[in-house]
C-alpha positions, 0 to 999 in steps of 0.5 A: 500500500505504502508502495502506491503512495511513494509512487504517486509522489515520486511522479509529484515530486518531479512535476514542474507545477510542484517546483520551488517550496510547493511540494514540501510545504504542500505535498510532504505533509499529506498522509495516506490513510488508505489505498484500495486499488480494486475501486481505486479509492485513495484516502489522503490526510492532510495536517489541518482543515486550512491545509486540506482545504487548500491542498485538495482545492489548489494541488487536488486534480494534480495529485489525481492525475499522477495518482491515475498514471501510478494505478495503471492509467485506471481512474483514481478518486481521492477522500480528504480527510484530516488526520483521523476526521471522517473523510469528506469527499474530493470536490472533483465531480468526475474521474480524469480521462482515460488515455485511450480517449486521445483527449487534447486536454488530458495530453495538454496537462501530461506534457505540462506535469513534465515541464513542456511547452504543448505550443514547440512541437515538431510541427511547428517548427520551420526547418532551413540549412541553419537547422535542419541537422538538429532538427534531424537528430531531434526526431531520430531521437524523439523516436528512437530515445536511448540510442547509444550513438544519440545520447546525450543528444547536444544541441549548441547555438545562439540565443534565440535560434530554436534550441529549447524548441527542439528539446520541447518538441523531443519530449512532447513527441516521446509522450505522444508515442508513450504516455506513460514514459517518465519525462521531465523537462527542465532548467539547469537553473532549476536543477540547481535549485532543486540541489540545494534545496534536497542538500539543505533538507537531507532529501536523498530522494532527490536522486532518485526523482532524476534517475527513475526518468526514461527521458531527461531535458536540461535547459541551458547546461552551461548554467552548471559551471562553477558549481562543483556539488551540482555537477558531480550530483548530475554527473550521477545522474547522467551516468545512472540514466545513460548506463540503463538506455534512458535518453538525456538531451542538453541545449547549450549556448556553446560547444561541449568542449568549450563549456566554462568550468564544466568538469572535464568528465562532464565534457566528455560525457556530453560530447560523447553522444550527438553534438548539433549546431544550430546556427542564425537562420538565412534569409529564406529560413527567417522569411518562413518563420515570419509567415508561419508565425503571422498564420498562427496569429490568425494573420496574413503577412504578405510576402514582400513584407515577410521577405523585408522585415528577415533581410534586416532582422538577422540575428535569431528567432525572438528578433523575428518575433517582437518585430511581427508583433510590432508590425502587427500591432502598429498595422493593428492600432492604426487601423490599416493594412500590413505592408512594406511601408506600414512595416518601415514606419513600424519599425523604424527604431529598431531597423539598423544598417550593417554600416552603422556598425564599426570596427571599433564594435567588433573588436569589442566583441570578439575580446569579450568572447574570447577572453582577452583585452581590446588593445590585443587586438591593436598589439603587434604580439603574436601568441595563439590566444591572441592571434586567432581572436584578432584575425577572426575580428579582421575578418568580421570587420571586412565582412560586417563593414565597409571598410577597406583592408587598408582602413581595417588594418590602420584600425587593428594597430597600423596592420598592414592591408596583406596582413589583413587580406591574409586573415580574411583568406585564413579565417574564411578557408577555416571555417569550411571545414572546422566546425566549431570555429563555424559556430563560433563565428555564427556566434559572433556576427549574432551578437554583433549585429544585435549590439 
């Protein structure tokens, strides 16, 4: 009997709606009086009658739906009682749907019991030559979870580019295939939190919540640098779910191998699997993604004006995103038709021409990412740390600005222009065939052209 109700709150315990304080001021209390599993009758006592009134009225269908899931997907009914007050009926008129009725809404509080967004499914997202070796590798997955050669499954890329998109649509499409499938997206922040609360409450059930999972979605792993407990309580759990097949996916805004204070065996756990790039989408990618997203606002974006907003829009999906939505609602106010001059007045303030951006910009950007000092870039000194950063802004400048190779070289120190033709040439040769160095540099130009 014990059993049934440790496996009920295994499932809460895991569910995104119980984060923060919730399932231990709200869950952990709860008794259980009484299971009986041939009416599938479960008696609850809670500590006081606020307590029980709140609990049943606020977490009440919640505890039901995972109660279901536990007794075989049979429905459960559940008495509130108050210690050992006579039980009072639950205020759920009628037993949760079954699964094999297909109902949208039973598969809409599924997903959101495992932390899912319902709305970054497969189908709605727009493939392109950015994306289309992740999105490959993200359906291969969502249909053949736990494949050595896929897991972990690594996506990397940008802000905004569809990452947390592809690990959604993993997790609703493996639920669809396998209700029953213990899923759980979630956060590295999250997961952080989550840590230190179970350290801080000596709950050994922490890793037992993460290890039961048949599919395991981080968030944003690069969130797990420079927190050494952390990492050695997920390098435990990585090693428990890989080791029994279970499918882990990780999203990250940088190569495995580049990840900031990530243990080194955490580096090479992660870049064992399947490592994907997401880069900024081309043009045609962005065009279609603003007409898909103007059809799921119930809009018609013309295609000339879908075509106008992606060749100034270039640096990830969100940008596309709030400038539709300034469009539309400045189309919308002004009472008049979406078109290409209603868009340039629309976003006017936000439209920047590559040559506003500068050398000077540039430079900036790639010493931050690559850890060294601006006047590197103008040094004459030559160590590798120093000497591929200040190349690869050489070769942004000539490519993001209308500088000449003399005017970049007078910039980077008094270079010489074959100096800077020689970096061009270097750097744009590299990046054929280097990988990372690809990603990087989609990286970069993102971030400078959203300076």
């Amino acid at each position: 009997m014990k059993d049934f109700w440790k496996d009920c709150c295994d499932r809460l315990r895991l569910d995104a709606r119980l984060g923060g304080e919730k399932y231990s001021n709200w869950i952990e209390p709860l008794q259980m009086q009484s299971w009986d599993p041939e009416n599938g009758v479960l008696t609850l006592a809670a500590p006081s009658s606020p307590k029980k009134e709140v609990t049943r009225d606020t977490y009440g269908e919640i505890i039901a739906f995972h109660a279901q899931r536990a007794n075989d997907d049979q429905p459960v009914k559940i008495i509130w009682t108050v210690q050992e007050a006579s039980p009072v009926r639950s205020s759920m008129s009628s037993a949760p749907v079954r699964p094999e009725q297909k109902s949208q809404q039973v598969s809409d509080q599924l997903a959101k019991s495992c932390g899912l967004m319902t709305e970054l499914s497969f189908e709605n997202f727009v493939s392109g030559l950015s994306n289309n070796v992740a999105l490959g590798a993200a359906m291969y997955v969502a249909s053949h979870p736990g494949t050595k050669s896929y897991n972990p499954l690594y996506i990397y890329g940008g802000v905004g580019l569809g990452k947390t998109h592809l690990m959604h649509a993993i997790g609703l499409e493996v639920l669809k295939r396998n209700p029953r499938a213990r899923v759980l997206c979630i956060s590295a922040n999250s997961y952080i939190s989550e840590f230190m609360k179970a350290i801080k409450n000596q709950d050994q059930g922490f890793y037992q919540s993460f290890n039961s999972l048949d599919l395991l979605l981080l968030d944003d792993v690069q969130m797990l640098g420079a927190r050494g407990g952390t990492q050695n309580a997920f390098f435990s759990t990585f090693e428990s779910l890989v080791s029994h097949g279970k499918q882990i996916v990780l999203t990250s805004d940088t190569y495995a191998r580049q990840l900031k204070d990530v243990d080194e065996r955490l580096k090479s756990r992660f870049a064992g699997g399947m490592s994907v790039p997401i880069d900024p989408p081309e043009l045609e990618t962005r065009q279609a993604i603003l007409m898909k997203k103007a059809e799921q606002r119930g809009k018609v974006l013309p295609e000339n004006v879908a075509f106008f907003i992606a060749k100034h829009m270039k640096s990830n999906v969100r940008e596309l995103e709030g400038a539709l939505q300034q469009v539309i609602a400045h189309a919308q106010f002004n009472g008049i038709e979406i078109s290409i001059e209603q868009a340039k007045v629309a976003l006017h303030d936000i439209i920047t021409p590559n040559d506003q951006i500068t050398v000077q910009d540039i430079q900036k950007k790639v010493a931050d990412y690559y850890k060294i000092r601006v006047a590197d870039m103008h040094s004459k000194r030559r160590p590798k740390q120093i000497a591929v950063p200040r190349q690869i802004a050489m070769y942004l400048s000539k490519k993001l600005t209308q500088k000449s190779y003399p005017e970049i070289g007078e910039l980077f120190g008094g270079k010489d222009h074959t100096t800077v033709i020689y970096a061009c040439q270097k750097i744009e040769t590299e990046r054929r065939t280097n990988e990372e160095l690809n990603h990087e540099l989609h990286v970069l130009e993102q971030n400078i052209q959203s300076f």
